[in-house]
Residue frames as qw, qx, qy, qz and C-alpha x, y, z in Angstrom:
[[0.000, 0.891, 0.453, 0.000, 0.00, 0.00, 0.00],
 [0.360, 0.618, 0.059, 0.696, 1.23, 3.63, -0.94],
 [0.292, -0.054, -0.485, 0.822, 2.26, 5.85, 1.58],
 [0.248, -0.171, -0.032, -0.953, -0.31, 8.79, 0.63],
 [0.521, -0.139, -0.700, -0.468, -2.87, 5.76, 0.75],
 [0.582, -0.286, -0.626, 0.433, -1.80, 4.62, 4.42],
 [0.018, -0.076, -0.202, 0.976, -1.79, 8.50, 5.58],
 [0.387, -0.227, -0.314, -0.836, -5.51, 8.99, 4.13],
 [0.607, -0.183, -0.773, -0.009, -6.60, 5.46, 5.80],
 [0.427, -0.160, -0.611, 0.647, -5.31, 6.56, 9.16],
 [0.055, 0.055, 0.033, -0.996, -7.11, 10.01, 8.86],
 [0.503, -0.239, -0.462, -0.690, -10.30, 8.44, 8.41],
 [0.612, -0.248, -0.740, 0.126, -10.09, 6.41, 10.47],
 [0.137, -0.192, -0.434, 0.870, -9.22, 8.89, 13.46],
 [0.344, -0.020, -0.138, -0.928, -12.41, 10.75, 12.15],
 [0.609, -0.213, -0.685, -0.340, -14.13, 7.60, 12.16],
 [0.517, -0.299, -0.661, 0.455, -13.42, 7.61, 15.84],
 [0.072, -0.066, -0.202, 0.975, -13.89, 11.68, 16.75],
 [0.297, -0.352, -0.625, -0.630, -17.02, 11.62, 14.79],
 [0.541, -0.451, -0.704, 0.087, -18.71, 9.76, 17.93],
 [0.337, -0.307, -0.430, 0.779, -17.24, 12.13, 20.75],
 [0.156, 0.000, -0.034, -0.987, -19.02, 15.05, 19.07],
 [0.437, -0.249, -0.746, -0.436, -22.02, 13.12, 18.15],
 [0.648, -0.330, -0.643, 0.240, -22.34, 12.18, 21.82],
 [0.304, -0.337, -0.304, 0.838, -20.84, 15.67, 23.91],
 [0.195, -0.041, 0.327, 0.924, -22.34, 17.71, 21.26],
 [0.192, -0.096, -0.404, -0.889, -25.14, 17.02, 19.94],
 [0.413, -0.448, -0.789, -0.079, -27.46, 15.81, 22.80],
 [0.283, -0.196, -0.242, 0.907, -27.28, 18.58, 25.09],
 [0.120, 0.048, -0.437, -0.890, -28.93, 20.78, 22.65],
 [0.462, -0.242, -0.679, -0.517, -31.55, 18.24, 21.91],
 [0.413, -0.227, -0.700, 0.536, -31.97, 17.73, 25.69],
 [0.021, -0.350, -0.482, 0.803, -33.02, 21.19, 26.07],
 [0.411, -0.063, -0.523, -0.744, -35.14, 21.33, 23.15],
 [0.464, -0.227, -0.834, -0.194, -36.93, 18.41, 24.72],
 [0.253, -0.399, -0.431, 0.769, -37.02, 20.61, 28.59],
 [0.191, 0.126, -0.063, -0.971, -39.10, 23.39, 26.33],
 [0.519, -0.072, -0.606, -0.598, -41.42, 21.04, 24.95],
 [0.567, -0.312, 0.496, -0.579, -42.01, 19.61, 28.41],
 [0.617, 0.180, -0.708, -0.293, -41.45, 15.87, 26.86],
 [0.945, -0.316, -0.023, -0.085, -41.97, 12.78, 29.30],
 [0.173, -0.787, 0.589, 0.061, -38.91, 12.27, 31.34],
 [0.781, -0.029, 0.609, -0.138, -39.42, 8.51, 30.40],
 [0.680, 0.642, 0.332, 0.122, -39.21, 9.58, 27.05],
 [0.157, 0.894, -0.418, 0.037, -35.89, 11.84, 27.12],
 [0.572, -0.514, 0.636, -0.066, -34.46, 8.91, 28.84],
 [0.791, 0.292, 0.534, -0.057, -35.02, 7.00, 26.04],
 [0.469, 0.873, -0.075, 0.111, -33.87, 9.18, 23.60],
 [0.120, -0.841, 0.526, -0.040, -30.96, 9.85, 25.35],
 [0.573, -0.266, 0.774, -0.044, -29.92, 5.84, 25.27],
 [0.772, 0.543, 0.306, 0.126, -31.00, 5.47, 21.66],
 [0.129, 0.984, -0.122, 0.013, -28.88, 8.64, 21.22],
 [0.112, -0.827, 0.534, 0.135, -25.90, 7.55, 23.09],
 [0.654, -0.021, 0.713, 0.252, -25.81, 3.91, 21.83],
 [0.619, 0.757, 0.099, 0.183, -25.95, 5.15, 18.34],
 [0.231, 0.904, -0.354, 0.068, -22.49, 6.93, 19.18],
 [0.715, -0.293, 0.633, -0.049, -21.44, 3.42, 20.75],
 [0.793, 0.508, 0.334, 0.033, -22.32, 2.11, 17.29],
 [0.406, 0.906, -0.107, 0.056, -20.34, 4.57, 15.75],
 [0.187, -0.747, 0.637, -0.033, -17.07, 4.12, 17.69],
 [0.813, 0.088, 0.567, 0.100, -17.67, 0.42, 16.92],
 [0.734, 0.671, -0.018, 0.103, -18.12, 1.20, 12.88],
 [0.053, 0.899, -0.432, 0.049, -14.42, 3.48, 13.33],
 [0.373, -0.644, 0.668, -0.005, -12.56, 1.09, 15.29],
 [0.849, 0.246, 0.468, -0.022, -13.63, -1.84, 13.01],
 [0.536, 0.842, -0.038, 0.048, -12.62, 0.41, 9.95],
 [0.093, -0.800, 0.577, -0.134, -9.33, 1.30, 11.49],
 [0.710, -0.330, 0.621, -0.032, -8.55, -2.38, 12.58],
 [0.729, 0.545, 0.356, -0.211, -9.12, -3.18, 9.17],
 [0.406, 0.872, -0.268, 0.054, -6.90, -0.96, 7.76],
 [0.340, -0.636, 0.681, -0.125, -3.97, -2.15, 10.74],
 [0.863, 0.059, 0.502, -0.026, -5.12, -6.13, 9.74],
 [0.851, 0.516, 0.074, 0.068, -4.24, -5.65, 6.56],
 [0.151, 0.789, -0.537, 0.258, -0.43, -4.18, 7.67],
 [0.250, -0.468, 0.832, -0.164, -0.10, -7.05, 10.16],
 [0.013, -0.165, -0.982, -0.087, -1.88, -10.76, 10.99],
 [0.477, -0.191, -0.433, -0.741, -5.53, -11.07, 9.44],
 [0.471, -0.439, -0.740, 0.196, -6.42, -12.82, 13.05],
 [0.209, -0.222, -0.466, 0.831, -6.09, -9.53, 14.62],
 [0.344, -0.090, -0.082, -0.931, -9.19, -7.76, 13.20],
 [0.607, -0.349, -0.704, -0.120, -11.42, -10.90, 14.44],
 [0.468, -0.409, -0.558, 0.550, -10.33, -10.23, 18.14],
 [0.016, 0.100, 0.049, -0.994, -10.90, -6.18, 17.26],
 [0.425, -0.269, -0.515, -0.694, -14.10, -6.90, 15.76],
 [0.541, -0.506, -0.672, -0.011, -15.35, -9.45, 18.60],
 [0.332, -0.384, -0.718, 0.476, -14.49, -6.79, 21.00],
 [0.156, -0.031, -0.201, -0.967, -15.99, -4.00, 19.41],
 [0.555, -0.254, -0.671, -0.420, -19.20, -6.11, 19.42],
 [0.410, -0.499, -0.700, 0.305, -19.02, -7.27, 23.08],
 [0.131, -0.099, -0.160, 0.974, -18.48, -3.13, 23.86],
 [0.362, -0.124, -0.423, -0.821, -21.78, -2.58, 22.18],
 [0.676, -0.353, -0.567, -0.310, -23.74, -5.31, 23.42],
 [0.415, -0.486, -0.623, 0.451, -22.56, -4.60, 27.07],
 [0.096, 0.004, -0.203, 0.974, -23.31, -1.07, 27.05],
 [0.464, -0.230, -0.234, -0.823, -26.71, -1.64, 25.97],
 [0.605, -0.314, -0.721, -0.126, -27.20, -4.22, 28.48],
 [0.231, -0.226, -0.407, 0.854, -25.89, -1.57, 31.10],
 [0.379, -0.083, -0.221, -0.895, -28.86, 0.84, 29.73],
 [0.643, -0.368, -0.543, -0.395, -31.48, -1.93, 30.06],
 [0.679, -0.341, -0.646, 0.066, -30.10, -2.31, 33.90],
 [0.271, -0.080, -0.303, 0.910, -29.86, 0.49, 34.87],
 [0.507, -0.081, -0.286, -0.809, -33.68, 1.50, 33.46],
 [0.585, -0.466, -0.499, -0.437, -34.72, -1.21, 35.97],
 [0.502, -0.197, -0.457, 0.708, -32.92, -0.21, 39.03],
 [0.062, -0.097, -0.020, -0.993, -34.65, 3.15, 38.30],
 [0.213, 0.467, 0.615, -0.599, -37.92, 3.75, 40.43],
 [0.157, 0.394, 0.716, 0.554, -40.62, 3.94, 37.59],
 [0.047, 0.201, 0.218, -0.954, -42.66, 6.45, 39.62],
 [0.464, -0.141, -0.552, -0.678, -45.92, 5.11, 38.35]]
């Protein structure tokens, strides 16, 4: 692979990862207080917010897959299996933290 090729790779990739942090610091906040004007159901921001922040989970998955990808093909093609599987468990335990932590929470009903 060409140098300029390996330099562009890496630069997505890092974007593929930064992407999330804004996605996640940035752009819920915002939507947070949009939802505080509209007087939404806290039951329903809470939701949002945990679709919201697992979608930027998702995202840091997609990056670090992409990026491993790029590193698999420079080294051994076993290492993006173990990057994938743990990109996957990361995902699938954060949303199982969300689901248990939403029933430790007093429902108030």
């Amino acid at each position: 692979m060409t140098k300029s090729c390996s330099i562009v790779t890496i630069v997505a990739g890092a974007l593929f990862l930064a992407s999330p942090a804004a996605h996640a610091f940035l752009g819920f906040p915002p939507q947070r207080e949009v939802l505080a004007r509209a007087s939404v159901d806290t039951d329903t921001a809470t939701s949002l917010a945990v679709g919201w922040y697992f979608g930027s989970a998702a995202m840091v998955a997609f990056g670090a897959i992409a990026l491993a990808a790029f590193l698999a093909c420079e080294m051994n093609p076993h290492f993006l299996g173990f990057i994938a599987m743990g990109a996957l468990l990361g995902v699938g335990s954060f949303g199982a933290r969300s689901i248990a932590a939403e029933a430790d929470r007093p429902s108030g009903r």
